[in-house]
NUDOMI-48868 format. One line per 10 residues: for each residue x, y, z of C-alpha. Coordinates in Angstrom, 1 decimal. Layout:
<pts>
X:Y:Z; ...
</pts>
This chain:
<pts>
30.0:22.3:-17.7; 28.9:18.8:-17.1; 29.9:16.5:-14.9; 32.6:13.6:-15.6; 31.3:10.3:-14.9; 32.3:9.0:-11.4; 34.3:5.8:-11.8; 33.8:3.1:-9.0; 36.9:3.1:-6.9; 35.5:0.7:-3.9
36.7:-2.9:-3.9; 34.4:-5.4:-6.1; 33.7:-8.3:-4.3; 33.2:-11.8:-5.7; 30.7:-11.8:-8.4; 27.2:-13.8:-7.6; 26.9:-17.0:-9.9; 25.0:-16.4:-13.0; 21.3:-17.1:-12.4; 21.7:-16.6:-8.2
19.5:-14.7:-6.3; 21.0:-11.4:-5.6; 19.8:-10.4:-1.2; 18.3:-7.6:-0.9; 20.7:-4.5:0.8; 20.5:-0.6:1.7; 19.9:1.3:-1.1; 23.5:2.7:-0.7; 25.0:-0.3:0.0; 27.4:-2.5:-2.3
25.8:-4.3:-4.1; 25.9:-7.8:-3.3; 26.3:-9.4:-6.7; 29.8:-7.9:-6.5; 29.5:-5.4:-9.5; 31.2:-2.6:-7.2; 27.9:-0.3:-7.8; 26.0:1.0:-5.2; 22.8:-1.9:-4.7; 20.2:1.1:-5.8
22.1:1.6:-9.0; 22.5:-2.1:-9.8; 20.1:-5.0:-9.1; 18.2:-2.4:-6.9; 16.7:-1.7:-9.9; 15.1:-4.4:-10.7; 14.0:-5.4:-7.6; 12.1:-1.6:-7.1; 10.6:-2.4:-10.2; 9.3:-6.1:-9.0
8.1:-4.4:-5.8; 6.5:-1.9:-6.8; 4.8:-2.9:-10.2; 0.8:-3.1:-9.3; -0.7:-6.0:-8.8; -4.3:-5.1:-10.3; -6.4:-8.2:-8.2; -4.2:-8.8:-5.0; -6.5:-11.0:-3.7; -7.3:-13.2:-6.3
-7.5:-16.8:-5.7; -8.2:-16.4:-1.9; -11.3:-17.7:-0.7; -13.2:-14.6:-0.2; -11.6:-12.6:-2.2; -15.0:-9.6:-2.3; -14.8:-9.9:1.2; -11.0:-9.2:1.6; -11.9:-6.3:-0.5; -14.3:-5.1:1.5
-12.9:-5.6:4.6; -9.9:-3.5:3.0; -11.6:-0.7:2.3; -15.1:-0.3:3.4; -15.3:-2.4:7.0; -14.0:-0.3:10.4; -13.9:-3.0:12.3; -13.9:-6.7:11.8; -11.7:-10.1:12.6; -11.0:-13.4:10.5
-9.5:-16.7:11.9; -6.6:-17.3:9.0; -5.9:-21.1:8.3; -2.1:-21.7:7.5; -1.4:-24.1:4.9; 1.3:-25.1:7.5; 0.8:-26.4:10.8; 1.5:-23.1:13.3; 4.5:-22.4:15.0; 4.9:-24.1:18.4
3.8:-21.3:20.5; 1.3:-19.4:18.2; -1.8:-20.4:19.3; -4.4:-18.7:16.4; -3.8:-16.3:13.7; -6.4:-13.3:13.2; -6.5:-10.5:10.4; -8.0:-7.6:11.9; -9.1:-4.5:9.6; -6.9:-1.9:11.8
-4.1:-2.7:14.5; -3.5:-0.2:17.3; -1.3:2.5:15.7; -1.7:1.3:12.2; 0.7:-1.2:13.2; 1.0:-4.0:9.9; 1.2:-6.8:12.7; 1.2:-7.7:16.6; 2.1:-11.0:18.8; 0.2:-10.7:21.6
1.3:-11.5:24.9; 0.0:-15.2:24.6; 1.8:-16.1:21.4; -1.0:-15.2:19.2; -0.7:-13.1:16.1; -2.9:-10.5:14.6; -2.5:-9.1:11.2; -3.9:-5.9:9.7; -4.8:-5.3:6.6; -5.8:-1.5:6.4
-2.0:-0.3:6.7; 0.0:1.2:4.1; 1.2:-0.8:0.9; 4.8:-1.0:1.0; 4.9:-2.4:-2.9; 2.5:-2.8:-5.5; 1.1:-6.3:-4.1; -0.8:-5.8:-1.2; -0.8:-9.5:-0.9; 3.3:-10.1:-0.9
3.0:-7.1:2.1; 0.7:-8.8:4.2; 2.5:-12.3:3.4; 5.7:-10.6:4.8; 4.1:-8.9:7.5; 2.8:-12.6:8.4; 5.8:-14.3:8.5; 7.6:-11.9:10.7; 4.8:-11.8:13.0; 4.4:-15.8:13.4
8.5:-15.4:15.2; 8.3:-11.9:16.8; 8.7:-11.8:20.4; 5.0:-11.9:22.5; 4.1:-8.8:23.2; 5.8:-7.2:20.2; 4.1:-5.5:17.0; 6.0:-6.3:14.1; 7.3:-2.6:12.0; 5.9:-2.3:7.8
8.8:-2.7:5.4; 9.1:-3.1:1.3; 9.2:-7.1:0.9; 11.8:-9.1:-1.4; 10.1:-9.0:-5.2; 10.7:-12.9:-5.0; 8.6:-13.4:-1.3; 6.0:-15.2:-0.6; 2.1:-14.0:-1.2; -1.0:-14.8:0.6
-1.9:-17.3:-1.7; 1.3:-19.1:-1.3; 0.9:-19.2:2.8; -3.0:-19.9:3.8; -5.1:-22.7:3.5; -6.9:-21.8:0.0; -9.3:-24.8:1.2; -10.6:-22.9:4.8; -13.7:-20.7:4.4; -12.6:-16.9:4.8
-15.9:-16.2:7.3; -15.6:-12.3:8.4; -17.0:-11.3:11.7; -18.1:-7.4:11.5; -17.4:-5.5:15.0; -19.1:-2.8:16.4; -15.7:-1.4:18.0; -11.9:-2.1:18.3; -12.0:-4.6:21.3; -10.3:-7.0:19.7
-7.1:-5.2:19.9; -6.8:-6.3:23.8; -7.2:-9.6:25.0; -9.7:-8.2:28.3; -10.9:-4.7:26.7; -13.0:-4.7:30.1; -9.5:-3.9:31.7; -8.2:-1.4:30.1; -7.4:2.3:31.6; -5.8:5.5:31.0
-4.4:6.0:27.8; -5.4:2.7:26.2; -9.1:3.4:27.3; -9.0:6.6:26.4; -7.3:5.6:22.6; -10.5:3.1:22.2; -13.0:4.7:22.8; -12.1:7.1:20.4; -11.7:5.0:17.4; -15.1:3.4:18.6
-16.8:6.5:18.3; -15.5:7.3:14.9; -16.7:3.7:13.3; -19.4:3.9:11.2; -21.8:1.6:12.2; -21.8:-1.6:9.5; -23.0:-5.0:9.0; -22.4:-7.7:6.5; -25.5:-9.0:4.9; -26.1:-12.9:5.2
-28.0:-13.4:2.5; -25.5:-12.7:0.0; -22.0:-12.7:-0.5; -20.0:-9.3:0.1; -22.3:-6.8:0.5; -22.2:-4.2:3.4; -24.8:-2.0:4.7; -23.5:1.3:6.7; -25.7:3.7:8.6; -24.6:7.5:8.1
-26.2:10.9:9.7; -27.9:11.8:6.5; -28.7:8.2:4.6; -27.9:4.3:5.1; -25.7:2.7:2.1; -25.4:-0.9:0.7; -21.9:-1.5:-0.7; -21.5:-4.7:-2.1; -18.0:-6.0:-3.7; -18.9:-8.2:-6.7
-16.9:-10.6:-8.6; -18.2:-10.1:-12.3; -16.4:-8.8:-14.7; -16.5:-5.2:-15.2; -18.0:-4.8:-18.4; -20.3:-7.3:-18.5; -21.7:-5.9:-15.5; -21.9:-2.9:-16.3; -24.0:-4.0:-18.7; -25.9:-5.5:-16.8
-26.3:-2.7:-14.3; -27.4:-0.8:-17.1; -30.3:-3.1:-18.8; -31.4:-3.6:-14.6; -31.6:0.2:-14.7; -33.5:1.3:-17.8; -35.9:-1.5:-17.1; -36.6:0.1:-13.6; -34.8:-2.9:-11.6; -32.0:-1.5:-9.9
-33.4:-0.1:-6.8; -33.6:-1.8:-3.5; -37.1:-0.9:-2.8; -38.7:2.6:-2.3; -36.8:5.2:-1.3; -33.4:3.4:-2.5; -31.1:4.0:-5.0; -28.5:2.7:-7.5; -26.0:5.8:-7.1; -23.1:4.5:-8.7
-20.1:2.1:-8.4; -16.4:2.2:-7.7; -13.6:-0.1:-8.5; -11.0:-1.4:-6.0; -8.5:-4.3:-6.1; -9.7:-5.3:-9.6; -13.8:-5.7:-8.4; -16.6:-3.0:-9.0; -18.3:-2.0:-6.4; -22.2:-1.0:-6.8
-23.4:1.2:-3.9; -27.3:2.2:-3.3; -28.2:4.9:-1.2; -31.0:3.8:1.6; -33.7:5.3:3.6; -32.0:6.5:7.3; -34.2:4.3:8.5; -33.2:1.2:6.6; -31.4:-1.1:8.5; -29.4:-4.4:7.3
-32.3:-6.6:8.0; -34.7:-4.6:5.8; -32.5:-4.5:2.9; -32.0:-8.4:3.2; -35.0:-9.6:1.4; -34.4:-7.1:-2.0; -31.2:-7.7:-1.8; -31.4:-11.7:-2.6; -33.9:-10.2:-4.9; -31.7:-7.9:-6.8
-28.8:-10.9:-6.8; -31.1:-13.3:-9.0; -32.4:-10.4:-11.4; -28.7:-9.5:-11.7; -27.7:-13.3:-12.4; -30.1:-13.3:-15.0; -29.6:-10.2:-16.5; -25.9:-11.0:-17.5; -26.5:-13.9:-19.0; -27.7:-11.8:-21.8
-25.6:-11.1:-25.0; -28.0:-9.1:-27.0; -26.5:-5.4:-27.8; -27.5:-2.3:-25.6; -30.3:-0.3:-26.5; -29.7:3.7:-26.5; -31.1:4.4:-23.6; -29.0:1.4:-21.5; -25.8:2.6:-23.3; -26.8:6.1:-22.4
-26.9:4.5:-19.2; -24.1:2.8:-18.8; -22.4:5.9:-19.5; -23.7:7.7:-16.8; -22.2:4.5:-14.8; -19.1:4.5:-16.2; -18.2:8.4:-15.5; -19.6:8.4:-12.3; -17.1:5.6:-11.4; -13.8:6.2:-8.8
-11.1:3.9:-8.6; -9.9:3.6:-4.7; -6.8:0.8:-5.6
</pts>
């Protein structure tokens, strides 16, 4: 037999004003637009739906925004000075976004007032961008000393975009371990050594290429790799991938290969595999090379032959999606 309908017995408060904003409460909470409904059954709705509806490009119009998507998912370890669009809080001397906190932990004031904020941490909605915005705030008037806890952001907060100076150069420096999470690494012992060293042996060892913009060699046991975040659009570089590729172009040099791509945050992501002994200074030089053949190559509008649409299928099914 079904169920009758439960009819809301608690007191209603006062009604919110049409067109107010409506806080944000516990799930199970009243909801505060005075409806007499439980929050999650009421504007909670539509609040889960702001938070959690995916924002395809979350870093769009940041300066940088390949290397915020690199740094995201393919860097270990690496810092950024951030530039608020704001002068900073009396007391917070710098901001920093690290790639990984101690503990995961979104963000941390240090003991000096300064603030670090991660970015590889857990998305608590479908904008990474509103997150780390959130995360930002609360860190800029935690307590020193203090890291500041994730949480799902209101659907009507802040972004990136909306807090940094969009006019400051996004410059990453790549790390070769985690000694940026103390302010004197040198002193640390016990535990905190101990927890360092280990994620310092479990980096892969990476550097950013200076020649061009976004791109990431990595040395592994068996083979090197050049990742390298590109701001095209998709399918006209696929295309292009695919013309470079049939026309023998795509390699690096001998012994390298175009294996593939993968997409994250709205970018594609070409990756070669490289001789072990390859290092980022080697692959400089055909690197810059491979940027201008690709520059001119999708400037082209004529169709596909067969054999580049046979191979930009072979692209295009070979292709992950990571965000």
């Amino acid at each position: 037999m079904a169920k009758k309908r439960a009819t809301a017995t608690q007191t209603k408060g006062p009604r919110a004003e049409a067109g107010a904003a409506v806080p944000v409460v516990g799930a199970r909470e009243p909801c505060p637009c005075g409806s007499g409904r439980r929050y999650k059954a009421c504007h909670g709705r539509e609040a889960a739906h702001a938070v959690t509806e995916l924002v395809r490009r979350p870093f769009e119009g940041l300066p940088g925004e390949c290397d915020w998507v690199a740094l995201r998912e393919l860097v270990p370890a690496a810092t950024v000075p951030l530039k608020l669009k704001d002068a900073l809080p009396e007391g917070v001397p710098s901001v920093t976004l690290g790639t990984v906190l101690p503990m995961a932990w979104p963000g941390l004031r240090r003991d000096t007032g300064a603030v670090l904020l991660g970015l590889q941490t857990d998305a608590a909605s479908g904008d990474i961008s509103r997150d780390l915005a959130d995360t930002l705030r609360r860190a800029l008037t935690a307590e020193p000393g203090n890291p500041v806890e994730g949480r799902r952001p209101a659907p009507d907060g802040p972004r990136l975009q909306d807090l940094l100076d969009l006019d400051a150069p996004f410059e990453p420096e790549v790390q070769t371990g985690f000694e940026f999470w103390l302010e004197d690494a040198a002193a640390a012992t016990g535990e905190v050594a101990a927890s360092l060293e280990r994620a310092n042996q479990a980096a892969i060892p990476t550097a950013r290429l200076t020649g061009v913009d976004a791109a990431y060699w990595c040395e592994t046991p068996e083979k090197n790799h050049l990742r390298w975040v590109m701001p095209h659009p998709e399918e006209a570089l696929l295309d292009a991938l695919a013309r470079l590729h049939v026309a023998g172009a795509s390699s690096l040099g001998e012994g390298t290969r175009l294996v593939g791509s993968f997409r994250a945050h709205g970018l594609m992501v070409p990756v070669w595999d490289l001789p072990v002994g390859m290092t980022a200074d080697d692959v400089e030089k055909p690197a810059a090379e491979f940027g201008e053949r690709l520059t001119e190559t999708l400037a082209r509008t004529e169709p596909l032959t067969g054999d580049e649409r046979k191979a930009r299928s072979g692209f295009t099914n070979r292709q992950i999606t990571l965000s």
